[in-house]
C-alpha positions as CSV (number, residue, x, y, z in Angstrom):
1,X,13.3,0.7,-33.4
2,X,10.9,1.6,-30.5
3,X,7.1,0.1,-29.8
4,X,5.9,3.9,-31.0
5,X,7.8,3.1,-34.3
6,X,6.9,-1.1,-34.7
7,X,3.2,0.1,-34.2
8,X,3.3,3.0,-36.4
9,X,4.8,0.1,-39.0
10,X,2.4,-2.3,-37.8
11,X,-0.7,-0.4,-38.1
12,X,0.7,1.1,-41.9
13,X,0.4,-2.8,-42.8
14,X,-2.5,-3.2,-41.7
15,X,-4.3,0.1,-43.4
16,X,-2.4,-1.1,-47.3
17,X,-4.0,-4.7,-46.2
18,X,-7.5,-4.2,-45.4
19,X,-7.2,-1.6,-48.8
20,X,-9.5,1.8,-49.3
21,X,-12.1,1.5,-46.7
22,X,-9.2,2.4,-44.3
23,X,-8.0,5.3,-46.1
24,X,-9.3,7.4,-43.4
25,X,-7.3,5.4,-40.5
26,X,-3.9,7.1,-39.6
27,X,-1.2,5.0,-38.9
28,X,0.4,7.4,-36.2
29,X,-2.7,7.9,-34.2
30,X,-3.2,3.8,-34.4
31,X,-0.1,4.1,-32.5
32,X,-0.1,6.6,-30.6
33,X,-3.7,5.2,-28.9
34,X,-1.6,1.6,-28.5
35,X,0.7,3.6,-26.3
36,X,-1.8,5.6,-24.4
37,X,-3.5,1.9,-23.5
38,X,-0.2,-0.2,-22.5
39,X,-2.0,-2.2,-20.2
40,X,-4.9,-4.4,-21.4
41,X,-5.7,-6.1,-18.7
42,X,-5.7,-6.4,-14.8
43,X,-3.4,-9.2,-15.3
44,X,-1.2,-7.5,-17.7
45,X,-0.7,-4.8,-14.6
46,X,-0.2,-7.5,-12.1
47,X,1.8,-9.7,-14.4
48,X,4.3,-6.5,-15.4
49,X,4.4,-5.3,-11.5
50,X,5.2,-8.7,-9.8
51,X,8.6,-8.5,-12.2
52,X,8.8,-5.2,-10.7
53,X,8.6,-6.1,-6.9
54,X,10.6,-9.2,-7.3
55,X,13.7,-7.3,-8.8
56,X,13.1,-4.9,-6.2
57,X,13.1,-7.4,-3.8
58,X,16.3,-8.8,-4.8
59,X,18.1,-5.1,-4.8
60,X,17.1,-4.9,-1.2
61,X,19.0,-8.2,-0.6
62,X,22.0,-6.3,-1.6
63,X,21.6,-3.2,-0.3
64,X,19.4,-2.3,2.4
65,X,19.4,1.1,0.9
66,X,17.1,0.3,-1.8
67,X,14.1,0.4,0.2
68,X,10.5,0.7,-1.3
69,X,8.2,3.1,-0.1
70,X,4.0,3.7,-0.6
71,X,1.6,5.5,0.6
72,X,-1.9,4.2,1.0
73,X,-4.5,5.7,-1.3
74,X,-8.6,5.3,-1.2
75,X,-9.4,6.9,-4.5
76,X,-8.3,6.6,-8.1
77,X,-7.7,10.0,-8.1
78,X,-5.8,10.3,-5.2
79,X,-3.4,7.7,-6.5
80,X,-3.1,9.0,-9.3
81,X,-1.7,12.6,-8.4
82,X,0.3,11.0,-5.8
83,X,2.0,9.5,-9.2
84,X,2.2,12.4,-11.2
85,X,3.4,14.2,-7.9
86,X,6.7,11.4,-8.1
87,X,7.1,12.0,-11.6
88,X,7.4,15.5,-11.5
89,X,9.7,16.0,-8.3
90,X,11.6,12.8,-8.4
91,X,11.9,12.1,-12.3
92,X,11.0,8.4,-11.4
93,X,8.9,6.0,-10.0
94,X,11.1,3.3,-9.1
95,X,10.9,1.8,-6.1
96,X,7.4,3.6,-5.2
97,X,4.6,1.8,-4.8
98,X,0.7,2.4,-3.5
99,X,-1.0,0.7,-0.8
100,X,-4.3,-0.6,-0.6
101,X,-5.5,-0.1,3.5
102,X,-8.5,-2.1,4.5
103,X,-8.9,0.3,7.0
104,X,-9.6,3.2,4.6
105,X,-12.0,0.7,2.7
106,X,-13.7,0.2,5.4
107,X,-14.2,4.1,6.4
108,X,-14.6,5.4,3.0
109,X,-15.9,3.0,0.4
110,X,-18.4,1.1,1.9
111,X,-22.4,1.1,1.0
112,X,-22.9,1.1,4.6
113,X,-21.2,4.1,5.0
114,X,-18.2,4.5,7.7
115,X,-17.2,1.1,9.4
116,X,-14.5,0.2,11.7
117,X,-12.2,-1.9,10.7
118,X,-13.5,-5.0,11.5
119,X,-13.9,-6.4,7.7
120,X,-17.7,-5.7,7.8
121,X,-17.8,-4.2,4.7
122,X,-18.6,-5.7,1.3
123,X,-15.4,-7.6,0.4
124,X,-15.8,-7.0,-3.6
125,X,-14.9,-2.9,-2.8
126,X,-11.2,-4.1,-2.1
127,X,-10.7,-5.4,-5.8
128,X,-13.0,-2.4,-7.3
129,X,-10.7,-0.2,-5.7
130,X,-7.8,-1.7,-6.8
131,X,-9.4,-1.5,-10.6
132,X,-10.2,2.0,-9.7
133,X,-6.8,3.3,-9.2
134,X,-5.5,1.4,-12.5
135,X,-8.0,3.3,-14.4
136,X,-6.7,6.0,-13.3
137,X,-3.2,5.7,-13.3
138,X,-3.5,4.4,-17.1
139,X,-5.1,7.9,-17.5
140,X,-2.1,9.6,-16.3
141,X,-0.6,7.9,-18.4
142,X,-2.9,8.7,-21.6
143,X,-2.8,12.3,-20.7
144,X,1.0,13.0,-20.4
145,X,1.5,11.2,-23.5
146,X,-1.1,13.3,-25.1
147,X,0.3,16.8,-24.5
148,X,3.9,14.8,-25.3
149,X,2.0,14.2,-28.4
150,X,0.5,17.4,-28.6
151,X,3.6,19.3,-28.5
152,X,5.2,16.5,-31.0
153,X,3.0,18.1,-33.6
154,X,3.4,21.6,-32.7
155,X,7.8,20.6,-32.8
156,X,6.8,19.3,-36.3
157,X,4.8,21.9,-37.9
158,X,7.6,24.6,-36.6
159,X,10.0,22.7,-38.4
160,X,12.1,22.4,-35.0
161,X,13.8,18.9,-35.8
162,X,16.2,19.5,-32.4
163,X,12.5,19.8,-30.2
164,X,10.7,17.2,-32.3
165,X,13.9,14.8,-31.9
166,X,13.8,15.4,-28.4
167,X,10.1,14.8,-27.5
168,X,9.9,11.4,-29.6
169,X,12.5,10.3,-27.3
170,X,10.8,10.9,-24.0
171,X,7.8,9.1,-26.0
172,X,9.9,6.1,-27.0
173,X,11.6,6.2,-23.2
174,X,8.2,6.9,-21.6
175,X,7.8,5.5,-18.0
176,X,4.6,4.4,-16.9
177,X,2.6,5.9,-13.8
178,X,1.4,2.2,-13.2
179,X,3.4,1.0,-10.1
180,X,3.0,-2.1,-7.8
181,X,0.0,-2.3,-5.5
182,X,0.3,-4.1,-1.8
183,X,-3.3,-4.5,-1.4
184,X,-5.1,-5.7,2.0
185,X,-7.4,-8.5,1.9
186,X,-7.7,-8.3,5.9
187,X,-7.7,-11.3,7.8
188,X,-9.4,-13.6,4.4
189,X,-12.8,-12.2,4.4
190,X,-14.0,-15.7,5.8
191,X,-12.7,-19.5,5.3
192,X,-9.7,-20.9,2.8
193,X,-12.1,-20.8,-0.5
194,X,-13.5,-17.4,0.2
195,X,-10.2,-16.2,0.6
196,X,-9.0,-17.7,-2.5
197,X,-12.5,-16.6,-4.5
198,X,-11.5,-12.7,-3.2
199,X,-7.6,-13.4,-4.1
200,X,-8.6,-13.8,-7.9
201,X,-10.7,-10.9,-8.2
202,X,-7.9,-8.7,-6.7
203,X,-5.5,-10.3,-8.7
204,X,-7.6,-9.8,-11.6
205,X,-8.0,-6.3,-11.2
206,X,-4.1,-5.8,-11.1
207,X,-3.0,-6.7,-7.6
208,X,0.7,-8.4,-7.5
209,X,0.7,-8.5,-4.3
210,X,-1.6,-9.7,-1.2
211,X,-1.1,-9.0,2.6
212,X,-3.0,-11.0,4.8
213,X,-3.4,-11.1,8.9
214,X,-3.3,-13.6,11.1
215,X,-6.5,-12.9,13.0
216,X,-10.0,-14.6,13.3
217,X,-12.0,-13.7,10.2
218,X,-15.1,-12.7,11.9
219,X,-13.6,-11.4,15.0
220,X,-10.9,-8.9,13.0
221,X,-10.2,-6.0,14.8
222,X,-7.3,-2.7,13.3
223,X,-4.2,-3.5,14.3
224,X,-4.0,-0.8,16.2
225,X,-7.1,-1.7,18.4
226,X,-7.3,-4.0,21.8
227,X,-9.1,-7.0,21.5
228,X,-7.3,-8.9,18.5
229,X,-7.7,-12.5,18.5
230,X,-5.2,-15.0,16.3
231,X,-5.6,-18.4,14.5
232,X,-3.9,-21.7,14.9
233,X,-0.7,-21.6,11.9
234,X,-1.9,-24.3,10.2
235,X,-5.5,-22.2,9.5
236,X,-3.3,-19.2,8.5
237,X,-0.9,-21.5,5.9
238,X,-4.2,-22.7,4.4
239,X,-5.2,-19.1,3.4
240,X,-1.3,-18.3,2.4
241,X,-1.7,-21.3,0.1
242,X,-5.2,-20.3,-1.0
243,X,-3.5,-16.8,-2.2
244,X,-0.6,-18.8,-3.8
245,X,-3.5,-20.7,-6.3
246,X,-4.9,-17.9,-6.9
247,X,-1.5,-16.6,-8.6
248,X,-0.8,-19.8,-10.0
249,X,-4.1,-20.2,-11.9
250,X,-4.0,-16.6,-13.2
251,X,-0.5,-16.7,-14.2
252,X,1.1,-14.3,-12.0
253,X,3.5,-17.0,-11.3
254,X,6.2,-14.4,-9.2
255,X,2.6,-13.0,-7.4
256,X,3.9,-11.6,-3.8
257,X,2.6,-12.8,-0.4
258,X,3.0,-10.6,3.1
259,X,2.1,-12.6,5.8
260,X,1.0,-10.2,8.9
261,X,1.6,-11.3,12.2
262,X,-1.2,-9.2,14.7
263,X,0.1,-11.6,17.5
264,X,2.3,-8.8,19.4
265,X,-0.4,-7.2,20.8
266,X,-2.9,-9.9,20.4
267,X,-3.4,-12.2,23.5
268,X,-6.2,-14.1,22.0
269,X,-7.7,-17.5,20.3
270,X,-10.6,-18.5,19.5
271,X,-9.2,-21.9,18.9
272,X,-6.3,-24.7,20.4
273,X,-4.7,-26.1,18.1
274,X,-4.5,-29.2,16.7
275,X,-1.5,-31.2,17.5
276,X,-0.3,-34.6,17.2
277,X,2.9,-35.1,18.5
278,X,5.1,-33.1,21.2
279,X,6.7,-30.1,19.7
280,X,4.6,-30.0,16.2
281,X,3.2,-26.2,15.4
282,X,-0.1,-27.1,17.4
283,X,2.0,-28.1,20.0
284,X,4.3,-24.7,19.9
285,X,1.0,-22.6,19.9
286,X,-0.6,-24.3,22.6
287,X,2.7,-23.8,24.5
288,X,2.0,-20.3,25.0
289,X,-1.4,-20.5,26.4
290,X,-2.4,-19.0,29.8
291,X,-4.1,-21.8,32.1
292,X,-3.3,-24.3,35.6
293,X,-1.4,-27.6,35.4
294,X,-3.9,-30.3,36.8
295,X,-2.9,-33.1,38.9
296,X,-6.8,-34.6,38.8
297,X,-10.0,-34.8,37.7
298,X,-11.1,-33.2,40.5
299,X,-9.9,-30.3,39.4
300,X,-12.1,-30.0,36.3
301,X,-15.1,-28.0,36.5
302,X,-18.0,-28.4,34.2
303,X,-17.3,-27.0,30.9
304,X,-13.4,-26.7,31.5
305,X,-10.8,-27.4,28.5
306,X,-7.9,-29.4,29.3
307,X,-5.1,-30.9,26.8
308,X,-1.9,-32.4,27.8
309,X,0.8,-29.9,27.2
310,X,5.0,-30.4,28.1
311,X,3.8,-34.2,29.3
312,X,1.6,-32.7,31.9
313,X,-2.5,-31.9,32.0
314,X,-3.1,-28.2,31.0
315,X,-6.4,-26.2,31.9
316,X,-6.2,-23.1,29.9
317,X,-7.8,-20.1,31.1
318,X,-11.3,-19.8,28.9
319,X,-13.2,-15.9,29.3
320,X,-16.9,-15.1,29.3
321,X,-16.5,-14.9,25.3
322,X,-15.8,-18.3,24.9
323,X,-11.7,-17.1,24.1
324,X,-8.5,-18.8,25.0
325,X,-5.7,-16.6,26.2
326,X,-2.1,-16.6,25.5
327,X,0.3,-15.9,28.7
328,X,1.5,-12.4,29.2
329,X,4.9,-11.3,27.9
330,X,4.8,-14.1,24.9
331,X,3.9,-11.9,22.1
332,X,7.6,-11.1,20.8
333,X,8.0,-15.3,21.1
334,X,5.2,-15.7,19.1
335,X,5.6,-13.2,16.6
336,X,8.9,-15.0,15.4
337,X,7.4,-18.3,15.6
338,X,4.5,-16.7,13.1
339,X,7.0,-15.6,10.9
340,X,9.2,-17.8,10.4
341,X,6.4,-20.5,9.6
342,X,5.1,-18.2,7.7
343,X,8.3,-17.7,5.4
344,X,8.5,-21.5,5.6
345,X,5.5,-22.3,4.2
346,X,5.2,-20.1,1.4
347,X,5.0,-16.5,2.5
348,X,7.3,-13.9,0.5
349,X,7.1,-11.1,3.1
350,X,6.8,-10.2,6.3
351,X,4.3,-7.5,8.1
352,X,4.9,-7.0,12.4
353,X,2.1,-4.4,13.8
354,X,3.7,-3.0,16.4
355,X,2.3,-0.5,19.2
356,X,5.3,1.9,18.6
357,X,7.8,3.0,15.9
358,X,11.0,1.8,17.5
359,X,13.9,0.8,15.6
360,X,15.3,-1.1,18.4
361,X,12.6,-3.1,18.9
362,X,11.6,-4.5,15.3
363,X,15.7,-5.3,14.8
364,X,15.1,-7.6,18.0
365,X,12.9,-9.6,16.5
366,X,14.0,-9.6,12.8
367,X,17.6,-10.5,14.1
368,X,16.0,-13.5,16.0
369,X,13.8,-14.3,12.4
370,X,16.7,-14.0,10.8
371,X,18.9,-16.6,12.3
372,X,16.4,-19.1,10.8
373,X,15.9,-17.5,7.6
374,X,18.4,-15.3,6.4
375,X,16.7,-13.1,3.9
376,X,13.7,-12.3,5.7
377,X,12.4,-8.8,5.4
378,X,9.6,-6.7,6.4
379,X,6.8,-4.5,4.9
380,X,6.2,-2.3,7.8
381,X,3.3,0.4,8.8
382,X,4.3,3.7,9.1
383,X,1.5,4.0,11.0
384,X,-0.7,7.1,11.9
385,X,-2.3,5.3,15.3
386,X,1.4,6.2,16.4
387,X,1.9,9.6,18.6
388,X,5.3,10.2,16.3
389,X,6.2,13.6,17.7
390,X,5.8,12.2,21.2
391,X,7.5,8.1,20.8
392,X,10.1,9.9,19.4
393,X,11.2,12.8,22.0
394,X,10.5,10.2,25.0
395,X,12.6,8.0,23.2
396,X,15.6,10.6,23.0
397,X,14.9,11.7,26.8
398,X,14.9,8.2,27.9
399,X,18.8,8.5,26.0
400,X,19.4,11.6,27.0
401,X,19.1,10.6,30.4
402,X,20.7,7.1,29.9
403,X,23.6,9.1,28.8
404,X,23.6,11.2,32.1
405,X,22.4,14.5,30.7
406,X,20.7,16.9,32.6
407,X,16.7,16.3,31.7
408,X,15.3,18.8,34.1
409,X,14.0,20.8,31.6
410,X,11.6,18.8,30.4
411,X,8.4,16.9,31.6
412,X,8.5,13.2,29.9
413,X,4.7,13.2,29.7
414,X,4.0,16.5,28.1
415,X,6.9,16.0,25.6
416,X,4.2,17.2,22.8
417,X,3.8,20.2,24.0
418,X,5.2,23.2,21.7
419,X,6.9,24.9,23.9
420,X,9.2,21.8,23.5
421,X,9.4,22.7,19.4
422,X,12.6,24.8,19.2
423,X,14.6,22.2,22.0
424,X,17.6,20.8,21.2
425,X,15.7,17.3,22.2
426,X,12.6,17.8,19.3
427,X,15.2,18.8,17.3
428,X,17.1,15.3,17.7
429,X,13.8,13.7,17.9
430,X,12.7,15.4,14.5
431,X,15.7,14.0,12.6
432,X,15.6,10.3,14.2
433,X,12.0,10.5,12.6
434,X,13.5,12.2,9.5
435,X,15.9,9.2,9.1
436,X,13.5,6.1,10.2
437,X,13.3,4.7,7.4
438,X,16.6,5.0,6.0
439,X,17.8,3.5,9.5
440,X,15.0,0.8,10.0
441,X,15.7,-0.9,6.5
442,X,19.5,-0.8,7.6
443,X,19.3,-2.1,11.3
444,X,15.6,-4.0,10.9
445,X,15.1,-5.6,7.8
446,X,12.5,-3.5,6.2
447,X,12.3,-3.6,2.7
448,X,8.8,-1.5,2.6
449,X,7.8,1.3,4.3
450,X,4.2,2.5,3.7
451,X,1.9,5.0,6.0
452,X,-1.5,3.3,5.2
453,X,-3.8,6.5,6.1
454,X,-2.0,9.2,5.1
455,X,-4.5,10.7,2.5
456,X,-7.4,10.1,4.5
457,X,-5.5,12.7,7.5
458,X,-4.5,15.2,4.3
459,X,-8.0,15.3,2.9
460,X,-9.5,16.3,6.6
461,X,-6.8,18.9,6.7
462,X,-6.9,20.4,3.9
463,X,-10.8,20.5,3.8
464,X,-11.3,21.9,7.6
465,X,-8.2,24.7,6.4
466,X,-10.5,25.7,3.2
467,X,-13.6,25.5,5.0
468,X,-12.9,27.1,7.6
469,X,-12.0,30.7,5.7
470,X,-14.2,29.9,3.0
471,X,-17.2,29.7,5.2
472,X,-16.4,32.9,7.3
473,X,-14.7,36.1,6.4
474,X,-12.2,35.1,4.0
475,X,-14.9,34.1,1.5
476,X,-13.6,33.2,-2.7
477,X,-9.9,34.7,-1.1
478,X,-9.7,31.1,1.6
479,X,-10.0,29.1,-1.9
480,X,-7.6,31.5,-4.5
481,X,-5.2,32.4,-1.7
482,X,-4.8,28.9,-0.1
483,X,-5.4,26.6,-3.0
484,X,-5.6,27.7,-6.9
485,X,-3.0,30.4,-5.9
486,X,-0.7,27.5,-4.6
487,X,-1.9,25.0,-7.5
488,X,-0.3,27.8,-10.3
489,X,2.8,28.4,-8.4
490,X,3.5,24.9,-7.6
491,X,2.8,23.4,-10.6
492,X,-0.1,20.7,-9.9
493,X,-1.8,19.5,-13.2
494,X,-5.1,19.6,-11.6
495,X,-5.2,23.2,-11.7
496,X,-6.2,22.5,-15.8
497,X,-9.3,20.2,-14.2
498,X,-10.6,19.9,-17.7
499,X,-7.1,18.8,-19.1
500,X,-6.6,16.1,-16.0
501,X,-10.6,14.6,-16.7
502,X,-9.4,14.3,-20.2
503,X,-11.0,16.9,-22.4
504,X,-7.9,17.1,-24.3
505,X,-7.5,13.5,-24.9
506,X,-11.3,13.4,-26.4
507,X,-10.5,16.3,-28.3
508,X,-7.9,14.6,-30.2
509,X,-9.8,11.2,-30.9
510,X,-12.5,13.8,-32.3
511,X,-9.8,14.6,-34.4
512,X,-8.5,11.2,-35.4
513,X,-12.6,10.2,-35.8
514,X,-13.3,13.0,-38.1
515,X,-11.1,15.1,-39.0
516,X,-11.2,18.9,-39.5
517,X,-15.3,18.3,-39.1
518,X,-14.2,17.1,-35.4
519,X,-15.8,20.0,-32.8
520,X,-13.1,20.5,-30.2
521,X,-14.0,21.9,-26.7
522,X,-10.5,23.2,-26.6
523,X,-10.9,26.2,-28.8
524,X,-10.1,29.8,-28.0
525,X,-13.1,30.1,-25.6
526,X,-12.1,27.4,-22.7
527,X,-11.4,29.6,-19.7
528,X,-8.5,26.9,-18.8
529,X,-6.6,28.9,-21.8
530,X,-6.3,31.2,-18.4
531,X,-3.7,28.8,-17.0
532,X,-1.3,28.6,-19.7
């Protein structure tokens, strides 16, 4: 028997129970609002979405096919049509997920209006925006099992047994639109308890799983900016563990951990680590500081740091700011020292910010992770700070001419241009992009690819295309021609506004609430009747 079917039964023993004053309470409806309300809690979502990314997890391990995939939303409702969007093309929403991005936090959600991302904004938006796009995806699911419902009834009352068998089975098979979240808690939002304090209130609000960066707190930069600046590991293991807590107290007990490693383009500290004994993780992080071996004291100057590094007297190099800095060319070493400590002690993935989308160069460095531990695998950024078009037709020129083909044609540095488009090289280049994900999971160890901005770039676009006719001589036709024209033909709910903000919904609680005296906005006089 299905839950639609144990809560119909349910509920009809609870009515003949509490006797005559329930007479009025239909069993059917008790269930079917059960069903429209899966999810009670923020824990039940983050609870019933760890399972999820842990079985996912564990396909990946055996075949780097099985990838996951997100994109990064910064509204409820944007989530949620990216969901119904899945639903309707792909039939399913395994193995997609959404991402919560700082960045997009921090540009869009703040009181202070648009920030850089530099965690300046109020830390509490990151877990009301992960409550936000629950909500919302629980609606979609309310509302397609209300017209499911809906059209139940109608199956029913036309006596079409086939059509009313058939719907009551995509009721009792329904999938959910609620999907795992990777959410961003930047670099901690301050110390080890402040982390942990932020941890439960994303994890309250649904989160199952946490990404967090190894950069200085209060001197977090994008990773996609100059000027990053990294903490000792042992500071970093103390916020991995804080997040663990967090899970363990709530009872998200298979929670998910991505430990982000800014340290390839970061040449930074604000602090040397603490180390007690040669070759301890202090000692491997001070190894890769910038500075002058000392033979003397008199080669101190007032203020100077020195520590005693490879049995010798190291000076590092300290700037205006009060920073240390790491030697050039150790960023690849110290990435896969970050991660593998990080996987050591308690991290369940891995995130590398890299300054280009290069297959080549993430395999390098997973291959060398990997030798340590096996199964390590990567949640990787997709990210919009890269040039795609151009990394991608400079990196088939640089083969092309590798290979000894003739490269005359083309000018390396203007590689964007489109008089490049219909070339057999942007051709190439286009289908290397095509297949980058497919290919990175296989060669790199990438188990999740996400783009983390890629609503925030559509909603510009497709606003500045509208507006643009709208506000000259296209006038209404910009809007019917290049949107509600497109919305009927394509199929997008939205089109029925009223129906996706739940007017049909309330009309059928009216109707549960009070029968035939219920007054239904649906009637014969809603203009949506125009769209079918």
């Amino acid at each position: 028997m299905s839950a639609y079917q144990n809560d119909i039964k349910a509920a009809a023993e609870l009515k003949e129970q509490a006797g005559s004053g329930w007479s009025a309470i239909n069993p059917e409806s008790v269930a079917r609002m059960r069903a429209q309300n899966r999810f009670k809690t923020g824990l039940d979502v983050a609870k019933y979405t760890a399972a999820i990314m842990r079985k996912d997890m564990a396909d990946y391990d055996a075949d780097s096919s099985v990838y996951t995939q997100s994109l990064g939303c910064w509204h409820g409702f944007i989530g949620q049509q990216k969901l119904i969007s899945i639903k309707k093309h792909l039939k399913t929403t395994n193995k997609r997920y959404l991402y919560l991005s700082g960045w997009m936090v921090a540009a869009l959600r703040s009181e202070f209006g648009p920030l850089p991302d530099q965690s300046m904004h109020e830390k509490t938006s990151v877990a009301a925006l992960i409550e936000e796009l629950y909500t919302f995806l629980r609606q979609a699911d309310a509302r397609e099992l209300d017209l499911l419902f809906t059209a139940l009834d109608d199956a029913r009352e036309a006596g079409d047994q086939a059509k009313a068998a058939e719907i009551q089975s995509q009721i009792d098979n329904f999938e959910t639109h609620v999907v795992p979240i990777i959410a961003d808690i930047d670099a901690g939002f301050g110390n080890a308890e402040a982390t942990y304090l932020l941890a439960k209130k994303m994890i309250e609000a649904g989160a199952c799983c946490i990404q967090i960066e190894n950069q200085v707190s209060d001197e977090k930069q994008c990773g996609h900016q100059d000027g990053k600046v990294t903490v000792p590991h042992s500071d970093f293991l103390a916020k991995i563990n804080a997040v663990r807590y967090a899970f363990l107290e709530l009872g998200v007990d298979d929670g998910v951990i991505v430990a982000r490693t800014d340290s390839l383009g970061a040449g930074l500290t604000k602090q040397i680590a603490v180390t007690n004994e040669p070759g301890d993780l202090g000692d491997k992080y001070n190894s890769f500081l910038d500075g002058d071996y000392i033979s003397s004291a008199d080669d101190i100057q007032n203020g100077d740091v020195v520590i005693k590094s490879n049995g010798k007297l190291l000076k590092p190099k300290r700037l205006a700011s009060g920073l240390f800095q790491f030697r050039k060319d150790t960023g690849v070493d110290r990435v896969v020292l970050d991660c593998i400590t990080s996987l050591q002690h308690g991290a369940d993935l891995l995130w590398i910010e890299t300054e280009k989308p290069h297959v080549g160069q993430i395999a390098e460095m997973v291959n060398r992770i990997r030798e340590v531990v096996p199964n390590a695998k990567l949640v990787y950024n997709n990210s919009p700070s890269f040039n795609w078009t151009l990394n991608f037709r400079q990196q088939v020129f640089d083969a092309m001419a590798a290979e000894g083909k003739d490269v005359s044609a083309y000018d390396r540095a203007k590689l964007m241009s489109v008089e490049y488009d219909e070339t057999e090289l942007a051709q190439l280049a286009d289908e290397k992009i095509r297949t980058f994900q497919a290919d990175a999971s296989r060669e790199a160890g990438i188990f999740h690819h996400l783009i983390t901005l890629p609503t925030y770039h559509t909603a510009a676009l497709s606003t500045d295309n509208l507006a643009k006719g709208y506000f000259d001589k296209e006038g209404m036709l910009a809007y019917v021609k290049g949107v509600q024209r497109q919305e009927i033909r394509q199929g997008i709910a939205c089109v029925k506004h009223q129906n996706m903000a739940g007017s049909d919904i309330g009309d059928n609680h009216k109707e549960y609430f009070a029968g035939e005296a219920a007054l239904k906005a649906g009637g014969k006089d809603n203009t949506m009747n125009q769209f079918g």
